[in-house]
N, C-alpha and C positions, 0 to 999 in steps of 0.2 A: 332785771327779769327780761327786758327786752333782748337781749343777747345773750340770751341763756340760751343752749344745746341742748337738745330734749335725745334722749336717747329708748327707741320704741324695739319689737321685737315681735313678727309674727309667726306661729308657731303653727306652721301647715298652710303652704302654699297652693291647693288646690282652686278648684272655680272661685270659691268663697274667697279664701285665703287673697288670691291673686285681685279681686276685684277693692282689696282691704289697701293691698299694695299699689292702684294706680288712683285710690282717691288719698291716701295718705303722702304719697308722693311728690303729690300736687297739694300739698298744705302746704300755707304761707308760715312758717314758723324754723328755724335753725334746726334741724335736727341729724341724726344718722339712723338708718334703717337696715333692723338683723332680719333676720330670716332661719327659721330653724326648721329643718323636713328631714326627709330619708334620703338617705346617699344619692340613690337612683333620680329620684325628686330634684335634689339640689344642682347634681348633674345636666338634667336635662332644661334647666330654669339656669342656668349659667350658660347651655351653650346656645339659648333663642332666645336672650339676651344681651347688650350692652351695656355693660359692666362696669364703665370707666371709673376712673376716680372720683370725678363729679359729681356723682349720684349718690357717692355713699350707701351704699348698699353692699350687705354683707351676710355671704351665706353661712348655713355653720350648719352640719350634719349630725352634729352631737350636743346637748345640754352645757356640757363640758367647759364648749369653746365659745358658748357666750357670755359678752359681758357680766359682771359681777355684779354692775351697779344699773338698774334701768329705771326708767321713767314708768312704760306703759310694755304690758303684754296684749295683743290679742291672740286666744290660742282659738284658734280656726278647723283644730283635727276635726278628726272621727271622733261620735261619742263612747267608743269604746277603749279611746286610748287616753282621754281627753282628763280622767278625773288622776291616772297615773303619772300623765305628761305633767301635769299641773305641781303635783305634789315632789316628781323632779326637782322640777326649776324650781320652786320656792324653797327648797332645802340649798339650795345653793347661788342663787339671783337673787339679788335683793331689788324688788321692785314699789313702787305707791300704788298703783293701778291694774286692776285686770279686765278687759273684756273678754268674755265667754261667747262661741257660735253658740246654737243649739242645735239640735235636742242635748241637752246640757250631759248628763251621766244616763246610764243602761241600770244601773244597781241604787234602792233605795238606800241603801247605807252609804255612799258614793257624797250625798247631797251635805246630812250632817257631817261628816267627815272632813268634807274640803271647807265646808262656813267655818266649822271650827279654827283649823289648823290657819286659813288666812284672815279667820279675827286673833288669833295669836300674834302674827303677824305684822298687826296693822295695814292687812291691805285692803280697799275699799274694791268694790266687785261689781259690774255689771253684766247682764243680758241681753246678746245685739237683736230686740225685738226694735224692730225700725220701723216701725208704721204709728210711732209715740211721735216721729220724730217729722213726720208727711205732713205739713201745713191742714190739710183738708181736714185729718183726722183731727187736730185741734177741734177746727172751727165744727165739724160734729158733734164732737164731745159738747159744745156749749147749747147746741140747739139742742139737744139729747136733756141736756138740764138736770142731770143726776135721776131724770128717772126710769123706773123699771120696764127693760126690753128684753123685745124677744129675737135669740139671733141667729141666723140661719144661713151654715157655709152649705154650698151646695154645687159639684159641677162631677168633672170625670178624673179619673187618672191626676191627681191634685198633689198629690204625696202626704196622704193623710196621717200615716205616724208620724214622719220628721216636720210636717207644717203645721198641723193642728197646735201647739203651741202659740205662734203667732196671733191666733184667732182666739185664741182663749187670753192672751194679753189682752190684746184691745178687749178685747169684752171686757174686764175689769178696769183697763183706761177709761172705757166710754163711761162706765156706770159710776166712778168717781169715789168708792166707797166700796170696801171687800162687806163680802153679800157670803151666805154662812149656806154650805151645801145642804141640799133636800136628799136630793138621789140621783144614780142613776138609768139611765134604761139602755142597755145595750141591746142592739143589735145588726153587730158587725157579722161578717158571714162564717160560716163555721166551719174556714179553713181559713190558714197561713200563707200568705205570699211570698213572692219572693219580688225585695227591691230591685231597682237597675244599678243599686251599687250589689257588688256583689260581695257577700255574706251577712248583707243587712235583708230584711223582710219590712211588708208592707200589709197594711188592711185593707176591707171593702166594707161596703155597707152602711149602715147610717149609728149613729149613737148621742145620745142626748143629755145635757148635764140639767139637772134641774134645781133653784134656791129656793130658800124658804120663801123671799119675797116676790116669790113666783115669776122672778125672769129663770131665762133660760138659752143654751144655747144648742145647737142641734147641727152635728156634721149628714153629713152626705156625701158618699166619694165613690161611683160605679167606674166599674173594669172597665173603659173603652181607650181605645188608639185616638182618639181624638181629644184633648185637654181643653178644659172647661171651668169655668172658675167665678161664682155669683157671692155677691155676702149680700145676705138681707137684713136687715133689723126693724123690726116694727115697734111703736111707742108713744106714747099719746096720740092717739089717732091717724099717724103718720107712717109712713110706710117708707124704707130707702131700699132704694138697691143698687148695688154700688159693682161694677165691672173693672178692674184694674188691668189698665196696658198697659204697654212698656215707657210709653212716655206721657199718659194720661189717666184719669181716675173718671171714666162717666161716672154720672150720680141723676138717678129717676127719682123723684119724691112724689108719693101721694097722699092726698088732705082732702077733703071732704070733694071726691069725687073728681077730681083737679089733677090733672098731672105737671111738674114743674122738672127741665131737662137743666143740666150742669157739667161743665165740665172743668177740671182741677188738674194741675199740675201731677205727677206720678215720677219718683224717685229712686234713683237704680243705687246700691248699697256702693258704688262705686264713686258716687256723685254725694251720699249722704257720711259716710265714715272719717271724711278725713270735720267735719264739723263736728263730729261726736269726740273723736279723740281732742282736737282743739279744746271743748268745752270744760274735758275732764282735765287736762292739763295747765289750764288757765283758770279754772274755778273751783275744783275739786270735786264737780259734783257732775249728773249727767240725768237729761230726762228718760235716760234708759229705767229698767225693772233694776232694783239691785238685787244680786244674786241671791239674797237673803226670799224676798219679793216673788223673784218669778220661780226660784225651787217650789214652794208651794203650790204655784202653778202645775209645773211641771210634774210634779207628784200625784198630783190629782189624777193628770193623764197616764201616766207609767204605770199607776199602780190600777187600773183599769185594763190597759195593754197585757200586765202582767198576767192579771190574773186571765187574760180571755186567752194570752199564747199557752199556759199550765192546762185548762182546759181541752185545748184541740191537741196539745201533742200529749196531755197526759204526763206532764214534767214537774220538777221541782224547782227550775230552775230558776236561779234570784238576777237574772238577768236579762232583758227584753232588746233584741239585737234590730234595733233601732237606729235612725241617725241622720 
């Protein structure tokens, strides 16, 4: 096993994609690394590139012309192309492992669909929610103690369709235990955005998920040109509020009156990925959500989006252009 060649395969080169490719790059492990995008894409990622032989790195434009036999996928597209793309390459790749970006699929039928087809398969499936994987949030999760919090995202310009996920993982990380929905209260604004990617959409406003055991979590995301970004959680008595930078996590706690300052380490998905892939290809398992896991997640949300975009545009459509 030590001199085994691990053979991986990322599917969409973009910001994400590209950040997947210089932490896996730099893993200590034998391997060759494919690369699958659009013509244009591959093109211009080959010529502000070096290529050499050494690197083992290998583009490929088409499904087609990759490998037959892989180790590991992560498919990093758009959520619009991502549940198609998927269902491609497993018709014709035979792989062990998949990680999935998010917002995972746009179509609720998209979620059963793909479990299905790669529990036929036998391929084990993860969700790159990476804040499982941030030391700090561990040791949270233990001070938190399994019990019932209240959690509150809260800042400007956030990208609260495609990040709100994230938030709504940890919050069932912290809580250690799936907790059985109450309600919702929406009230996001009563128009449609438009994201900065373009032909995706974005929301405003606040919305709150509520459980029976009366925790809760509650976004917050206002229109401003300025980016802003708080997570609060309140809980036994105790208060956090936690600010993430680019290379650090403050952390405010308050207790009876008391305030206590911290600061923690903060991990860029380019410095955490090539540890995640290592764990899945050396263990078989991963402290990721498995795809099974965070769909449910995910559906919670969508199928709220869903229904708020039918609403303002007066549509039927079974799609939430999202990502």
């Amino acid at each position: 096993m030590l001199n085994k060649s691990y053979k991986l395969l990322i599917v969409g080169v973009g910001s994400i994609g590209s950040r997947h490719l210089q932490s896996i790059s730099n893993m200590n492990l034998k391997k060759e690394i494919h690369i699958l995008d659009k013509y244009e894409v591959i093109k211009k990622f080959r010529n502000e590139n070096n290529l050499d032989k050494s690197n083992k790195i290998y583009l490929h434009n088409s499904p087609s012309s990759v490998p037959k036999n892989l180790d590991i996928m992560i498919i990093s597209t758009n959520s619009d192309i991502r549940a198609k793309i998927t269902q491609d390459l497993i018709k014709i790749v035979k792989t062990k492992f998949i990680i999935f970006e998010k917002f995972l699929f746009q179509k609720e039928n998209d979620y059963k669909t793909i479990i299905s087809k790669l529990k036929k398969k036998k391929i084990k499936a993860w969700t790159n929610c990476q804040r499982r994987m941030i030391p700090f949030y561990s040791i949270l999760k233990k001070d938190l103690n399994k019990k019932v919090i209240k959690m509150t995202i809260i800042g400007n310009s956030w990208g609260f369709s495609s990040n709100s996920i994230h938030f709504l993982d940890l919050f069932y990380f912290l809580r250690s235990k799936e907790v059985r929905l109450k309600n919702i209260e929406n009230n996001l604004e009563k128009k449609i955005f438009k994201s900065k990617r373009k032909g995706f959409i974005e929301f405003y406003g606040n919305l709150s998920i509520n459980f029976l055991d009366k925790s809760n979590i509650t976004f917050f995301n206002k229109k401003k040109s300025s980016k802003y970004l708080k997570i609060i959680i309140e809980s036994n008595k105790k208060k956090y509020e936690i600010i993430e930078k680019n290379k650090v996590i403050k952390l405010k706690v308050e207790k009876n009156k008391k305030k206590y300052f911290s600061i923690f380490k903060n991990y860029y998905t380019s410095q955490i990925s090539s540890k995640i892939v290592s764990q899945i290809l050396k263990y078989k398992k991963s402290f990721l959500p498995t795809l099974q896991v965070s769909s449910g997640y995910h559906l919670i949300l969508l199928k709220i989006f869903l229904l708020h975009l039918k609403k303002m545009k007066n549509s039927r459509s079974e799609r939430c252009q999202i990502t």
